[in-house]
Backbone as CSV, one residue per row, in Angstrom:
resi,resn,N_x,N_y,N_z,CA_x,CA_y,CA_z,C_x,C_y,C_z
1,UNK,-165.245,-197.991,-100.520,-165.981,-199.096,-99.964,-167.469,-198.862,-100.195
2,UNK,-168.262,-199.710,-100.479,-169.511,-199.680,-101.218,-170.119,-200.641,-99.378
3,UNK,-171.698,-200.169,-99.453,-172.669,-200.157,-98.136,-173.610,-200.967,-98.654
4,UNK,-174.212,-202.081,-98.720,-175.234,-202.635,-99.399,-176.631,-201.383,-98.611
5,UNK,-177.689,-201.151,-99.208,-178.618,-200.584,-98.386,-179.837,-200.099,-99.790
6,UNK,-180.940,-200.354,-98.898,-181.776,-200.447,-99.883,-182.546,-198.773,-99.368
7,UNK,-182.778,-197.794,-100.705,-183.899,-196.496,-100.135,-184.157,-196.310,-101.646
8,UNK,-185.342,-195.355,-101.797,-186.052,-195.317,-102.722,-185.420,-194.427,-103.422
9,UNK,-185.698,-193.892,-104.716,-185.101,-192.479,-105.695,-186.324,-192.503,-106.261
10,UNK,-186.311,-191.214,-106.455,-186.651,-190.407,-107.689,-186.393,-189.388,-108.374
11,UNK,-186.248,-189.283,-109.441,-185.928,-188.143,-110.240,-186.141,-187.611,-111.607
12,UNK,-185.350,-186.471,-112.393,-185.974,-186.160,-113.944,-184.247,-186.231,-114.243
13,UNK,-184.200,-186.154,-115.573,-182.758,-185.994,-116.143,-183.414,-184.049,-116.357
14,UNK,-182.015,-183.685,-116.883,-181.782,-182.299,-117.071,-181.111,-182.101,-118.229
15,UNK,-181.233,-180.487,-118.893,-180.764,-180.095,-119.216,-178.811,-180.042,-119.607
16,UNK,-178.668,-179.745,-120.358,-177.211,-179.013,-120.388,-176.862,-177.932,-119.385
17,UNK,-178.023,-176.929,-119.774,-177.813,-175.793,-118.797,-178.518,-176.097,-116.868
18,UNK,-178.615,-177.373,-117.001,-178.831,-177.123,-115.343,-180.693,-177.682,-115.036
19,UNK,-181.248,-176.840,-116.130,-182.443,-176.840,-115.734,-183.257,-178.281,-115.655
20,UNK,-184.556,-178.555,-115.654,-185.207,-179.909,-115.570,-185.468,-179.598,-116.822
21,UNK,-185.574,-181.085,-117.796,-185.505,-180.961,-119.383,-186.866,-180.346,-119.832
22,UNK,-187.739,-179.643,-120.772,-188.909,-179.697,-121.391,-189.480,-180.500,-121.507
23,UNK,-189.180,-182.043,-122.074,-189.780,-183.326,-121.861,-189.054,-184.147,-120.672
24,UNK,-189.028,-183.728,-119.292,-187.945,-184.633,-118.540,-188.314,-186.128,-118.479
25,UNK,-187.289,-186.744,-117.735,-187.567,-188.352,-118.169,-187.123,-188.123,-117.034
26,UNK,-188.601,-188.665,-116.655,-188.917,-189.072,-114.906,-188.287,-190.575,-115.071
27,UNK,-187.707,-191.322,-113.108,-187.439,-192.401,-113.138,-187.789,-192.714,-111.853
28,UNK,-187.490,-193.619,-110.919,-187.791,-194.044,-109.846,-187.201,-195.442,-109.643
29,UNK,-186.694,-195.569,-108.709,-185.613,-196.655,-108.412,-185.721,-196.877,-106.800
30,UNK,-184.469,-198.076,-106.663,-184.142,-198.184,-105.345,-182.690,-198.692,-105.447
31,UNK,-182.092,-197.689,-104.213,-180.551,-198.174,-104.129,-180.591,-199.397,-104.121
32,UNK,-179.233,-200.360,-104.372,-178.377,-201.243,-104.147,-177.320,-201.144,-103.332
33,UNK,-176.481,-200.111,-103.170,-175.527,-199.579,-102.666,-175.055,-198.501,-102.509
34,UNK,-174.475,-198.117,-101.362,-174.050,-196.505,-101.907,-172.385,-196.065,-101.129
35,UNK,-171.484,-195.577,-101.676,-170.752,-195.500,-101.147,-170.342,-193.950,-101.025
36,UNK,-169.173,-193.050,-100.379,-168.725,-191.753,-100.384,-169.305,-191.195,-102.052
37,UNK,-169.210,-192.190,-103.330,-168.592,-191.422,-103.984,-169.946,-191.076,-105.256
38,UNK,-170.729,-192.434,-105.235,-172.318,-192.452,-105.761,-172.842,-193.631,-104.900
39,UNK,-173.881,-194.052,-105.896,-174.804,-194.822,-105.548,-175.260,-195.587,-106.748
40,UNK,-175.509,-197.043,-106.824,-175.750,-198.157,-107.940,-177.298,-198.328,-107.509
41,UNK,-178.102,-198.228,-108.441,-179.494,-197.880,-108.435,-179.975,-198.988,-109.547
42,UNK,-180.923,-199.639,-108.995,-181.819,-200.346,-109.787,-183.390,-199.864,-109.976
43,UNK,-183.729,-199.515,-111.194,-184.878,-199.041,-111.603,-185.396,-199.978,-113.109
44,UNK,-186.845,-199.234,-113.847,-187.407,-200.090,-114.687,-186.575,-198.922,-115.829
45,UNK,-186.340,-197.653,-115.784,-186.109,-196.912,-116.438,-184.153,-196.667,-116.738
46,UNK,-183.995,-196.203,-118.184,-182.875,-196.101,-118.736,-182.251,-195.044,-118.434
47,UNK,-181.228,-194.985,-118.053,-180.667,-193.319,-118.552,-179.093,-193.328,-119.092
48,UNK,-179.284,-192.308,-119.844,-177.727,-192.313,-120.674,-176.774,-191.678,-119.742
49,UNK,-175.647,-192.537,-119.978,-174.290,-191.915,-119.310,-173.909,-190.898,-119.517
50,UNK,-173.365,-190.107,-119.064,-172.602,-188.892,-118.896,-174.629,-187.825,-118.885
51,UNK,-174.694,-188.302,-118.437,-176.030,-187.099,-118.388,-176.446,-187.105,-117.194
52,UNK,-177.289,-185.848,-116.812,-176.888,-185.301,-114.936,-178.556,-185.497,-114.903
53,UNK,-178.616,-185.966,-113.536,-180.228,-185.802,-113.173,-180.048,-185.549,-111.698
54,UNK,-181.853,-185.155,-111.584,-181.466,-184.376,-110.125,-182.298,-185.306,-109.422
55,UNK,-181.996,-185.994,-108.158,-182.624,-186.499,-107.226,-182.961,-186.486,-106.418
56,UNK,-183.750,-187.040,-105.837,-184.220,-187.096,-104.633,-184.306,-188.889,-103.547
57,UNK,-183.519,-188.462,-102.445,-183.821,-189.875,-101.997,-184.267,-189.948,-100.561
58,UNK,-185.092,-191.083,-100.708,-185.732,-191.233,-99.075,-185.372,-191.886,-98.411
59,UNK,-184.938,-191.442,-97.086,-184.297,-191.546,-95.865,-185.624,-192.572,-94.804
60,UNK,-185.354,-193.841,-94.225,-186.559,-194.039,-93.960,-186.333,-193.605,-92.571
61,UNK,-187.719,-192.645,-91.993,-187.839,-192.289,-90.322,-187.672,-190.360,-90.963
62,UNK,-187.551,-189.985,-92.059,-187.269,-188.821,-92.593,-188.848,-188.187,-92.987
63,UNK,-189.010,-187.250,-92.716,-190.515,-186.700,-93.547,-190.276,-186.391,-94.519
64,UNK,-188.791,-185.409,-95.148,-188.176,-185.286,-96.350,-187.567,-186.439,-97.341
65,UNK,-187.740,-185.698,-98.400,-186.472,-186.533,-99.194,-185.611,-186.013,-99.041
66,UNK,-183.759,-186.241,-99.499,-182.665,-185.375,-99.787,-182.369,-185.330,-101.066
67,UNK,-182.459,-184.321,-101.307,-182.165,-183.411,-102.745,-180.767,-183.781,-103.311
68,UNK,-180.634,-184.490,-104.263,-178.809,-184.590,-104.985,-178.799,-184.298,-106.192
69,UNK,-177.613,-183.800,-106.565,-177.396,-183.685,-108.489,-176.529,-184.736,-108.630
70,UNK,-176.846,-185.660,-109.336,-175.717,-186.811,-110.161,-175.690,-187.296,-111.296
71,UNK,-174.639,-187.771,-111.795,-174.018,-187.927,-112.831,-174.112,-189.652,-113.198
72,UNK,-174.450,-189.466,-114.221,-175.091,-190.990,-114.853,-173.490,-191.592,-115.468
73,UNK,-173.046,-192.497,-114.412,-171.520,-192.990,-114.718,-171.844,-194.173,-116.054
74,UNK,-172.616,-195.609,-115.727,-172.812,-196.324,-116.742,-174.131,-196.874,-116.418
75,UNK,-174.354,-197.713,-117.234,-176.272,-198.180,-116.876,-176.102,-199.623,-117.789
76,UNK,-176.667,-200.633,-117.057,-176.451,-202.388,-117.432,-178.122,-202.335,-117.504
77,UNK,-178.395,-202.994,-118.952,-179.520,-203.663,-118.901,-179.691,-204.995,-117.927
78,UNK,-180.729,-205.110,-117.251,-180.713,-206.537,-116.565,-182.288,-207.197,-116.869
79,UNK,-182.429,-208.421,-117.490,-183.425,-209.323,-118.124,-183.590,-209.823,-115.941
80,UNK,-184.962,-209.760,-115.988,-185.535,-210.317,-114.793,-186.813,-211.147,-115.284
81,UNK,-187.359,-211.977,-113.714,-189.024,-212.652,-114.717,-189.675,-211.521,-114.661
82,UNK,-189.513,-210.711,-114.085,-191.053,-209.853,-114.180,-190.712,-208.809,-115.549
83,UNK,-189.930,-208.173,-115.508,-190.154,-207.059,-116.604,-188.300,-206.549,-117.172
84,UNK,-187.826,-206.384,-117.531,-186.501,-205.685,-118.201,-186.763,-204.477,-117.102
85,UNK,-184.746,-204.323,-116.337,-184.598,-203.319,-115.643,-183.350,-203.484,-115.778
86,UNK,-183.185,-201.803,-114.795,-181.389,-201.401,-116.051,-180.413,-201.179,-114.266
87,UNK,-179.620,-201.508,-114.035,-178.506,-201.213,-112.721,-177.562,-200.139,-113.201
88,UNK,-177.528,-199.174,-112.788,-177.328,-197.712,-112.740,-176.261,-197.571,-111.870
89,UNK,-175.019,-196.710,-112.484,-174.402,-196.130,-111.614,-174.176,-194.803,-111.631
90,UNK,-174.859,-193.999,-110.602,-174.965,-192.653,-110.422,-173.791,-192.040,-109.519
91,UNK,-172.827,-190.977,-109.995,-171.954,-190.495,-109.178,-172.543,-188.909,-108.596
92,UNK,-171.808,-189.033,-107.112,-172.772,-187.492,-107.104,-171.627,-186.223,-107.192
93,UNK,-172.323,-185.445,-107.707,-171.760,-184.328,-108.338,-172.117,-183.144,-107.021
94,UNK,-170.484,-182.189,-106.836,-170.649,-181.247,-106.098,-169.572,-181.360,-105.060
């Protein structure tokens, strides 16, 4: 069952081995939804499927963010008036 709910992300993609990439590809988004299993994220930025990035998301009433590793399930270009943005589905890993 999927939660409509809107909170912010940010994050870098990674490595193979784990690490944050040499050139990482920063992104920044905001949920759409999130259920047990990921979370469907709308941002201005792309990311390829099957590739892991590490996040961070804000909790509002939180001083922190929460730290996640997830897995880039598929990613939809979406044409808007203001600018081209992509709907993301991130599964979390762990």
């Amino acid at each position: 069952m999927r939660f409509p709910h809107s909170l912010e992300v940010r994050g870098h993609g990674m490595t193979a081995a784990g690490a944050v990439a040499t050139t990482p590809v920063e992104f920044a988004g905001r949920v759409q939804n999130i259920s047990e299993g990921g979370i469907s994220l709308l941002s201005e930025s792309s990311l390829t499927p099957s590739s892991f990035v590490r996040c961070s998301i804000q909790v509002p009433d939180l001083p922190v963010a929460v730290p996640t590793l997830m897995q880039v399930r598929w990613s939809v270009a979406r044409r808007g008036n203001k600018s081209k943005s992509y709907l993301i589905g991130l599964l979390f890993v762990g």
